[in-house]
C-alpha positions, 0 to 999 in steps of 0.5 A: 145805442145798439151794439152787435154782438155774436157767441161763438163756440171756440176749439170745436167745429161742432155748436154748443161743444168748445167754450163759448165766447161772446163777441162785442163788435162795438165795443169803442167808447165802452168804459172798463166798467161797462165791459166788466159789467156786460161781461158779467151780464154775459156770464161766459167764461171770457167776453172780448170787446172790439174796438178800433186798432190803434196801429192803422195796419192792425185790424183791431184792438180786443179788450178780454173780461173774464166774469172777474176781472180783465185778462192781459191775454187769452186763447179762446177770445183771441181764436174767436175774435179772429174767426169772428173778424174774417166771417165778417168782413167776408160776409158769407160770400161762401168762398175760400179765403186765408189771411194774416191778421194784428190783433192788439192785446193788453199782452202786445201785438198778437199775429193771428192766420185765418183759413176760412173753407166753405164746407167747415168751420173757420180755423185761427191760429195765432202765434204765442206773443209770449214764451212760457215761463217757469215761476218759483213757487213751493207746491205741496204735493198732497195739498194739490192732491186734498184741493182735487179730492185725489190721493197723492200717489195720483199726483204726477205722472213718469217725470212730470210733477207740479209746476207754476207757468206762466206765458201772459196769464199764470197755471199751476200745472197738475199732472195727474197720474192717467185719464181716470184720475183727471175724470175723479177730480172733485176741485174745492175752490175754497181749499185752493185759494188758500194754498195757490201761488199769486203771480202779477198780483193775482192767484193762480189757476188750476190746470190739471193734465195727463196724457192721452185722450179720449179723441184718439188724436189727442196727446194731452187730456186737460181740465181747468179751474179759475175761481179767482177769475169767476170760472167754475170750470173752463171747457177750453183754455189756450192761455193755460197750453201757452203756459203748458207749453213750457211744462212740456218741453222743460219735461219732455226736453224735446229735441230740435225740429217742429213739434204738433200736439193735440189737447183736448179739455172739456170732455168732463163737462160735455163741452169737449174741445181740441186746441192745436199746439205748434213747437218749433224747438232750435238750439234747445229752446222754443223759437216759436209757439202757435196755437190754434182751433176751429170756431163756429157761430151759434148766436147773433143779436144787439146790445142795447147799451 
C-alpha cells in the first residue's frame, strides 16, 4: 500500500533551517511497530502518523515517534501536523485562511489555530494541553557543569539554577551563565545518563538555556539534548518551552497580564529556529500557554508500506 507522506520544516519560514519533520498522512492500520520502524527509517527527530479522529468533531488522531521511543506529546509535530493538515485540505488554492483545529494526542486533546497567507509560510499555534510542572529531584551543579564540558561557575545565570520540568514530556532546565557559554557546550551522552532524573519511567532530557539571542528579537537562546529519545541534538524543541515555561514564570515571578517571548534554539547546528510562547498569568498563576511557529513544505512523496 502507498502511504503519502510530507517533510516539513517546523519553527521557520525558511527551508532546510527549523527541525524537520516527516508527515505520514496515512497512517490507520499501521501497528506500533510499523510506526517505530518508519520513524527509524526516517531517522528525524520526530515523525507523526495521521490517522482518523476518534471524536468526529476532531480532525485527526497523531501518534509521534521519536527514533527511540513514542512521545505522549510534542511541539514540532503538533505545529507541523496542523500546517501540514490545513495545506492539504486547501490545496493550494492560494487564498488566505484561519481556522480552529482538535488534534488528538496520547497527552489528550490539542486545540491548534492555523493562519494561513498566500505569500508566507503557514504559522500554527496550539494551546498547551498541560501546565508545566516542577518535579523534585537532586541536581548536582558541577555534575551538569562535567556532562556539558563547562566550568561550574557557568552554571546558572542571576536566580536562575537547575531545575526538573515537565508539561507531557520531562527537561531538566540548564541555564547557563550567557550566549558564549551555551555555543561551548561539548554534551556527553554517556556521563548524562548516569547522572540524569527519570520521570514517568523514562530519563530525562538536556535543555540548556540563556538569555538573549543571536535574532535581535529573541528572548531566550536554547539547545537541546535527548539521547535516551535517539536525538543527538534537537534544532527545535516545543515539548521543552511547554516545560520551560514553568522555569520562567517560577523564576521571572511574572506578574498578571499577557507575556510574549521568542525562543530561538538550533542556531548551533545551522537549523536556527524561532518557537513563539504565549503567557497569560492571572492571580499569580499561568491561566493559559500557547505555542506556536511557522512551518513550510520542503519533500512529498509515498511510502510503499
Amino acid at each position: 500500500m502507498a502511504r503519502r507522506f510530507a517533510i516539513y520544516d517546523v519553527f521557520t519560514a525558511n527551508r532546510l533551517e527549523g527541525n524537520p519533520l516527516a508527515v505520514v498522512f496515512d497512517g490507520d492500520e499501521l501497528s506500533d511497530a510499523a510506526m517505530q520502524a518508519i520513524a527509524c527509517e526516517f531517522n528525524l527527530s520526530e515523525t507523526v502518523f495521521v490517522k482518523p479522529a476518534e471524536n468526529p468533531a476532531h480532525a485527526a488522531r497523531l501518534r509521534i515517534f521519536t527514533p527511540g521511543y513514542e512521545l505522549p506529546f510534542a511541539g514540532h509535530p503538533t505545529v507541523g501536523a496542523a500546517v501540514a493538515l490545513a495545506e492539504a485540505a486547501r490545496d493550494g488554492d492560494g487564498e488566505d485562511y484561519d481556522l480552529v483545529q482538535v488534534l488528538e494526542e496520547n497527552v489528550g486533546p490539542v486545540r491548534c489555530a492555523v493562519r494561513l497567507r498566500a505569500q508566507s509560510a503557514t504559522f500554527a499555534e496550539f494551546d498547551m494541553p498541560r501546565k508545566s510542572v516542577q518535579i523534585s529531584a537532586k541536581l548536582d551543579r558541577q555534575e551538569i557543569a562535567n556532562t556539558l564540558s563547562l566550568k561550574a561557575t557557568q552554571i546558572g545565570f542571576e536566580n536562575h539554577v537547575p531545575t526538573f520540568w515537565s508539561a507531557g514530556v520531562p527537561f531538566v532546565m540548564i541555564p547557563v551563565h550567557d550566549m558564549a557559554a551555551a555555543a561551548a557546550v561539548e554534551f556527553d551522552a554517556a556521563l548524562w545518563e548516569k547522572i540524569t532524573p527519570i520521570a514517568d519511567g523514562r530519563l530525562a532530557s538536556a535543555y540548556v538555556y540563556c538569555r538573549g539571542g543571536i535574532n535581535h528579537v529573541a528572548r531566550f537562546h536554547a539547545r537541546m539534548f535527548a539521547p535516551a529519545m535517539g536525538i543527538v541534538e534537537d534544532p527545535a524543541t516545543g515539548a521543552a518551552v511547554a516545560a520551560l515555561s514553568g522555569a520562567i514564570h517560577y523564576f521571572d515571578q511574572l506578574i498578571d497580564g499577557h507575556h510574549p517571548f521568542l525562543i530561538e534554539q538550533g542556531v548551533e547546528m545551522g537549523r536556527p529556529s524561532l518557537l513563539h510562547l504565549h503567557l497569560d498569568v492571572s492571580g499569580g498563576e499561568i491561566a493559559t500557554a500557547r505555542i506556536g511557529g511557522q512551518a513550510v513544505k520542503t519533500a512529498a512523496g509515498e511510502l510503499y508500506l
